[in-house]
VOGU-3710 file (C-alpha; in Angstrom, 3 decimals, decimal comma):
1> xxxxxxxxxx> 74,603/115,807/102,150  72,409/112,737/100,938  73,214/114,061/96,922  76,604/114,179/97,786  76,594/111,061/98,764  74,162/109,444/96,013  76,962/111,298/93,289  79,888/109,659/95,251  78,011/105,862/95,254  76,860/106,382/91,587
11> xxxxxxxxxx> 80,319/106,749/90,336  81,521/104,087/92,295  79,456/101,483/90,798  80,204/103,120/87,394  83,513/102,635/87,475  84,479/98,721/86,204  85,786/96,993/89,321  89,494/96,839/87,840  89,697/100,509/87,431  89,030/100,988/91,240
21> xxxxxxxxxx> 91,516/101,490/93,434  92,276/99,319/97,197  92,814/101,325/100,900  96,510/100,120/99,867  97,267/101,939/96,542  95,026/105,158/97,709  97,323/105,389/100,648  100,791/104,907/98,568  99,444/107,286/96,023  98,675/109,758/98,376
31> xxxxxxxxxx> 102,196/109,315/100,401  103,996/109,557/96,967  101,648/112,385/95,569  102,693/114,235/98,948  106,049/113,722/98,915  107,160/115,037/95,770  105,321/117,711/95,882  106,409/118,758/98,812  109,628/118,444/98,151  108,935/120,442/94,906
41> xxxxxxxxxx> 107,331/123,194/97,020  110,266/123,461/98,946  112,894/124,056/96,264  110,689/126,688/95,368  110,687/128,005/98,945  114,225/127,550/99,351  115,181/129,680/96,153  112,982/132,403/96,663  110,784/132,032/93,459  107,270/131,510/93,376
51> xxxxxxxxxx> 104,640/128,913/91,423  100,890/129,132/90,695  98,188/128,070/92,752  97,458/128,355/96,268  101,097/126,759/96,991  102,255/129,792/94,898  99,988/132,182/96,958  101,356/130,408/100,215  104,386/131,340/99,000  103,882/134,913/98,249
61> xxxxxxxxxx> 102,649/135,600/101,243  105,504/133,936/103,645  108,203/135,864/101,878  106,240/139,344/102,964  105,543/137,839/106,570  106,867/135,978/109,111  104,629/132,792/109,107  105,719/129,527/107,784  104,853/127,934/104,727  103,250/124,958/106,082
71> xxxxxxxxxx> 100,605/126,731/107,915  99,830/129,306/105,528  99,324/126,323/102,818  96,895/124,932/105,289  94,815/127,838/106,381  94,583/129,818/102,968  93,355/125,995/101,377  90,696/125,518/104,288  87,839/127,677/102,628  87,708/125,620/99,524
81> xxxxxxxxxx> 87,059/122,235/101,370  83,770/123,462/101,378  83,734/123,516/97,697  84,742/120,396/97,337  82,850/118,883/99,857  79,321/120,290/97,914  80,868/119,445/94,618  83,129/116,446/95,055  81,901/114,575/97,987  83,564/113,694/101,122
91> xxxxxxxxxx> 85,514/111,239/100,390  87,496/113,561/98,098  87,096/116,086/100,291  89,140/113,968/103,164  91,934/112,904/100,973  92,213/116,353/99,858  92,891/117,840/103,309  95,010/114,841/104,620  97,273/115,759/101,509  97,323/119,408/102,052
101> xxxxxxxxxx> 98,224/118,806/105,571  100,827/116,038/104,615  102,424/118,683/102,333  102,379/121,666/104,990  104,165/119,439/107,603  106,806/117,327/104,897  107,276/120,956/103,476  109,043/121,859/106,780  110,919/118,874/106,643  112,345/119,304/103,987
111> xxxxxxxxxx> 114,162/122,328/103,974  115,191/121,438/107,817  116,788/118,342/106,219  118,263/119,504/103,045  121,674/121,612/102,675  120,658/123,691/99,702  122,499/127,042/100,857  123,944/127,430/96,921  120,217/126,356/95,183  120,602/127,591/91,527
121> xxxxxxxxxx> 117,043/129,560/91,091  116,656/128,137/87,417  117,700/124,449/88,709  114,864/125,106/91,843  111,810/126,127/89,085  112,591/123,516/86,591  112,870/120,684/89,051  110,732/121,963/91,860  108,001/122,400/89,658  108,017/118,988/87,461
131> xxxxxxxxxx> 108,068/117,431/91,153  105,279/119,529/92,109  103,427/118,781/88,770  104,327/114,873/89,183  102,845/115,116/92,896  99,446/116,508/91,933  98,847/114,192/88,838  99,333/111,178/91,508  97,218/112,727/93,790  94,244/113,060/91,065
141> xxxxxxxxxx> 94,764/109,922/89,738  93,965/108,638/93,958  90,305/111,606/94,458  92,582/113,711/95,930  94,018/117,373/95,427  96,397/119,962/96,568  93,078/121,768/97,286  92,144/125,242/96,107  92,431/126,393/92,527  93,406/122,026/91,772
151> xxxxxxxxxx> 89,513/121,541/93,306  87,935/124,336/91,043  90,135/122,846/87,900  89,200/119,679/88,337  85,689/120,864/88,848  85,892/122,525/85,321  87,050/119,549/83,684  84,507/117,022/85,190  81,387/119,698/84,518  82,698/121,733/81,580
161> xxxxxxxxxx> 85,099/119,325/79,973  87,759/122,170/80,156  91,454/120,987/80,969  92,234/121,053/84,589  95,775/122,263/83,455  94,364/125,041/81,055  92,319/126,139/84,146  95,230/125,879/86,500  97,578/127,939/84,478  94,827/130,876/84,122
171> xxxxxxxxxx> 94,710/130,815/88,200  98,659/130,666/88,081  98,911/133,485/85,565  96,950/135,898/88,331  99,750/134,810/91,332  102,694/134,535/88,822  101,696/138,733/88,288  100,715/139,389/91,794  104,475/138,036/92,796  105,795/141,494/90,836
181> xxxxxxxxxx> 104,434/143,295/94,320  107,033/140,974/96,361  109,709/139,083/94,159  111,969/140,960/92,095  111,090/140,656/88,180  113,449/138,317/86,856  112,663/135,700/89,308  108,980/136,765/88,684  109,781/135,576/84,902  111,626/132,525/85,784
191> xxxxxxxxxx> 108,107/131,332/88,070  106,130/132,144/85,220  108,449/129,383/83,001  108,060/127,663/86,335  104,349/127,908/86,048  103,667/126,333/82,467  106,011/123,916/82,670  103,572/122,487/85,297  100,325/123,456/83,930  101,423/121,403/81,032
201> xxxxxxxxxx> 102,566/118,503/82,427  98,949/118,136/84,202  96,993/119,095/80,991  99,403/116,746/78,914  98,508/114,097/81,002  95,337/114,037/83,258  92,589/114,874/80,627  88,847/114,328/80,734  88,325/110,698/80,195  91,940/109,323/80,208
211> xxxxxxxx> 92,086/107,793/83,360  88,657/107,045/85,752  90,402/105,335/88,683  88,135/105,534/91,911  88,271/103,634/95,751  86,633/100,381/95,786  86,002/101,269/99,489  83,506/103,906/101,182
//
């Protein structure tokens, strides 16, 4: 616990003071991140079609049982706040699971407030996942995550220098295929589209270097 909290201190006072973010701006970012990803997530839902990810692997699973979406995004994340906690320190760690469990409850929301009875399935991936995709930049860009295979991406890209989005799109490619089992194959092909449209996005625009904001608070 000490190293992980040496490695979170040392980038701290890295970081030029300008580049750091306030309480304020962590907690906007993580509200917006949240939000439009969850509202992403639940196009997705709504239309039947899957994504990447552990959101995608939420998904999966809640069309073959009975449990909702927000809970299975929470429990199947849990294990790898562990991960993160070793790797990225707690502060991370924290932000990651307030945002997963924003998402699992605004998630709900969502598709108890929206009349979407006539969703077009191609409207739902396009949309649904740039939102998604727009969501988890934000939350990067604030040390936080949608948890899971985002921790182990951005894990690769810190370490390894590898694009988190490359990464994230080899994870996606595994649930994208593992949806054949459940969701019938056109809409399997229409999540894959779904799936590099947002891999892209996030390797397009969070690489290694490019942007080094951090909390100016502890």
């Amino acid at each position: 616990m000490t190293r992980i909290l040496d490695a979170s201190t040392a980038a701290l006072a890295a970081t030029p003071p300008e580049s750091r973010h306030s309480v304020l701006e962590d907690v906007m970012g993580i509200a917006t991140g949240t939000l439009a990803a969850s509202l992403g997530l639940s196009l997705l839902k709504t239309a039947g079609v899957v994504t990447g990810g552990t959101a995608g692997l939420s998904l999966l699973i809640s069309y073959a049982a009975p449990i909702p979406f927000g809970v299975l995004f929470f429990v199947v994340n849990a294990p790898f706040f562990v991960l993160a906690l070793w790797k990225k320190g707690w502060l991370f760690t924290l932000k990651t699971a307030i945002s997963v469990a924003l998402v699992s409850v605004l998630s709900s929301v969502h598709v108890a407030a929206l009349d979407v009875s006539n969703l077009s399935p191609v409207y739902a991936v396009i949309v649904g996942n740039v939102l998604a995709g727009l969501g988890m930049i934000v939350l990067f860009r604030h040390g936080a995550s949608l948890g899971g295979f985002n921790i182990v991406a951005l894990i690769a890209q810190e370490r390894l220098g590898w694009r988190a989005g490359y990464v994230q799109m080899a994870f996606d490619v595994a649930v994208v295929l593992a949806a054949l089992t459940v969701v019938p194959a056109w809409l399997v092909l229409l999540s894959a589209v779904g799936a590099v449209v947002i891999n892209l996005m996030i390797a397009l625009n969070h690489r290694p270097g490019r942007y080094s904001g951090v909390p100016r608070w502890k």
